[in-house]
C-alpha positions in Angstrom: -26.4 -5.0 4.3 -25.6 -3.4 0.9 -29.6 -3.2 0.9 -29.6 -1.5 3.7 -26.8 1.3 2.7 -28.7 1.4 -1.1 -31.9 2.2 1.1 -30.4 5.0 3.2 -29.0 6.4 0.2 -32.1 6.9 -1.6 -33.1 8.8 1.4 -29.8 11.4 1.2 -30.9 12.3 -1.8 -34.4 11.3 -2.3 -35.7 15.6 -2.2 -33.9 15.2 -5.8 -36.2 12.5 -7.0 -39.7 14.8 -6.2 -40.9 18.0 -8.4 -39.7 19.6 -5.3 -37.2 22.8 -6.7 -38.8 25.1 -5.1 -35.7 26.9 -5.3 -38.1 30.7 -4.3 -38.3 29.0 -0.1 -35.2 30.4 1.2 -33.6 29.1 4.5 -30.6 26.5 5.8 -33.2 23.3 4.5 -33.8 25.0 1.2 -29.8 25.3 1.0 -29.0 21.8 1.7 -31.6 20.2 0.0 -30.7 22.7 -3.6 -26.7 21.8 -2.5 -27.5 18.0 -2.8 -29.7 18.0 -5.5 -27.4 20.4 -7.8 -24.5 17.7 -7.1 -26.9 14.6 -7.4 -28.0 16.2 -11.2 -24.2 16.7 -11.8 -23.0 15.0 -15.1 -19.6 14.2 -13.5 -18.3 11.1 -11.5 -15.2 10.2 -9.7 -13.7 6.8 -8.7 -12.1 6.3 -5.2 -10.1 3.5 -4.3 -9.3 3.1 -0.7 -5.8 2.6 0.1 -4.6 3.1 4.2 -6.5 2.8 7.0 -4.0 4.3 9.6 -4.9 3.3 13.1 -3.3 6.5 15.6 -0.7 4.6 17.5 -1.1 7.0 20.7 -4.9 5.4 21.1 -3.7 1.4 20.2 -0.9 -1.2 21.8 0.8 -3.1 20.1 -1.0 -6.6 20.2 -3.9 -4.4 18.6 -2.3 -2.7 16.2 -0.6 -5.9 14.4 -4.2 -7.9 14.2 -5.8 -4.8 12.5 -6.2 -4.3 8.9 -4.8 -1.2 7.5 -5.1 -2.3 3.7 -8.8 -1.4 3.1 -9.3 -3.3 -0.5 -13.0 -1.6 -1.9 -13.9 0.6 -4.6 -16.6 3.6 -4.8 -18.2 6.1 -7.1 -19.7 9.2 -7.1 -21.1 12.3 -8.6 -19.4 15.5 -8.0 -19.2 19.8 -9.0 -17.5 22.2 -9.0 -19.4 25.9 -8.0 -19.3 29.2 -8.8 -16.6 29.8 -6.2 -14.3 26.3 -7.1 -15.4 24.5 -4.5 -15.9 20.6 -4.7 -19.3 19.2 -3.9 -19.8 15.0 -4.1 -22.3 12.7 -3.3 -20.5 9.0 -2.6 -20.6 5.3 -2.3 -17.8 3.1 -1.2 -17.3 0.0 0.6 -13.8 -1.4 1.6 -12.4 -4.2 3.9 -12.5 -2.5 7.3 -9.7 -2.6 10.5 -11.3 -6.2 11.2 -11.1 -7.2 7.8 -15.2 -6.8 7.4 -16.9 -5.5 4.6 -18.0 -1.8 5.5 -19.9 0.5 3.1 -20.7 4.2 3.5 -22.3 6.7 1.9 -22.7 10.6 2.3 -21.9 14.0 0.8 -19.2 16.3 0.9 -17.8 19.4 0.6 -14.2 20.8 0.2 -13.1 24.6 -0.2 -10.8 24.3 -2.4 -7.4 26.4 -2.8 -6.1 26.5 -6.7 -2.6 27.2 -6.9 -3.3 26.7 -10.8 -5.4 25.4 -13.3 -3.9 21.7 -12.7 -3.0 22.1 -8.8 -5.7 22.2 -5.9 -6.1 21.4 -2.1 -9.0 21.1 -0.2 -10.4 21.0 3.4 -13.8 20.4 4.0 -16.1 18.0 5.6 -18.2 14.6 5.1 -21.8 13.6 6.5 -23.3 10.3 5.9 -23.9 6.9 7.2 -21.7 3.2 7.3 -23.0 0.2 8.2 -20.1 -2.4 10.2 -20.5 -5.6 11.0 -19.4 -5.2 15.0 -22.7 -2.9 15.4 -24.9 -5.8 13.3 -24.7 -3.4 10.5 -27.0 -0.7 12.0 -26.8 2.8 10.2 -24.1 4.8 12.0 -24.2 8.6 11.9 -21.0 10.2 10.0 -19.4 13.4 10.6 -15.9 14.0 9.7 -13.4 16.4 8.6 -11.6 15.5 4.8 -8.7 17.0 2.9 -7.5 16.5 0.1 -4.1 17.3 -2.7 -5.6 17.0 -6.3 -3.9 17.4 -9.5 -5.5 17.5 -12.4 -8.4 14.6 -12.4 -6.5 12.4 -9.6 -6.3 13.1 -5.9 -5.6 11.7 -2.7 -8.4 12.2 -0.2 -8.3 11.7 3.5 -10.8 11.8 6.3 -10.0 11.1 9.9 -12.4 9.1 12.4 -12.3 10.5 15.9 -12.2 8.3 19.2 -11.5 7.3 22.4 -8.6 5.0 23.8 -8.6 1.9 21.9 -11.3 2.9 19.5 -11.7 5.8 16.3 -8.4 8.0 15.8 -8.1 6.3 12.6 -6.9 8.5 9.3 -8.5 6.4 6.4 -7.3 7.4 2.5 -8.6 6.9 -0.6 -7.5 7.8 -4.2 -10.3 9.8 -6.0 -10.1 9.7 -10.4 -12.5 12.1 -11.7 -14.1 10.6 -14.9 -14.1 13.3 -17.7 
C-alpha cells in the first residue's frame, strides 16, 4: 500500500526529476508542471498532524455515526512556498487512521490564496488534488479533489478540507494541524 502511494507520488512530481524547465513553452501544462516543480525544489517543510475527522450528521444515523472513527491518529510532511503574491503552494504526504479505523495515506498538492491581516496572521481558501488509497476499495488509487481552508498564525495552522458525498457516504470535514519547519 504505502508502495503504492510512494509510486504515485513519484509520478505527481516526477516532470521535476527530468532536465525538463523548459520554462520558454507557455500554456496551462507548462503552468502546472513549473507550479509543482517550483514547490517540489522549495527549501521549506511543514508537519501536519490529523486531528478530527467530522462525519456530517445530516448524511449519517446514529448507529453509524457511533462505530466511526473521528480521531484520525497519522502524521505527514511536506514541502511548501510562498509566491510573489503570498499565496501558499504544498506538495504533501499523510496517512492517518481513517472513519473505519484503517490506515489511509494520500498524497497531492495544494494551493491556498491567502489573506494577511499581518505579518503573523493569515487565512486561506484554496483547493487540493491528489490520490488516497483505502482499504474498503482494496487500496486502489482514488482521484482527489477538494476544497481546503485554513487560519494560520505565524508557523502553526489548522487546515481543513471537506470530502463531498452522498447519503451515508463522504460529507466528512477532516482537520489537520500544519507546523511549518523554519
Amino acid at each position: 500500500m504505502i508502495k503504492k502511494l510512494a509510486v504515485i507520488t513519484l509520478l505527481i512530481i516526477s516532470p521535476c526529476f527530468h532536465a525538463f524547465a523548459d520554462t520558454s513553452s507557455d500554456g496551462f501544462w507548462s503552468d502546472v508542471k513549473n507550479t509543482l516543480c517550483e514547490t517540489w525544489n522549495s527549501s521549506e517543510y511543514e508537519l501536519y498532524v490529523p486531528v478530527s475527522t467530522w462525519h456530517n450528521r445530516q448524511f449519517y444515523d446514529k448507529e453509524k455515526i457511533d462505530g466511526y472513527n473521528e480521531q484520525p491518529w497519522g502524521l505527514g510532511i511536506g514541502k511548501y512556498r510562498y509566491d510573489a503574491d503570498g499565496d501558499w503552494h504544498g506538495i504533501y504526504a499523510m496517512v492517518f487512521a481513517d472513519s473505519h479505523n484503517e490506515t489511509e495515506p494520500v498524497a497531492g498538492y495544494a494551493f491556498q490564496k491567502m489573506w494577511h491581516a499581518n505579518n503573523d496572521f493569515r487565512l486561506g481558501a484554496g483547493y487540493t488534488v491528489g490520490v488516497t488509497l483505502r482499504q474498503d476499495y482494496h487500496y486502489l488509487p482514488i482521484p482527489v479533489i477538494a476544497p481546503l481552508a485554513s487560519i494560520e498564525y505565524k508557523q502553526f495552522a489548522v487546515q481543513s478540507t471537506y470530502i463531498v458525498g452522498g447519503q451515508g457516504n463522504g460529507n466528512i470535514l477532516f482537520t489537520w494541524l500544519k507546523w511549518q519547519l523554519k
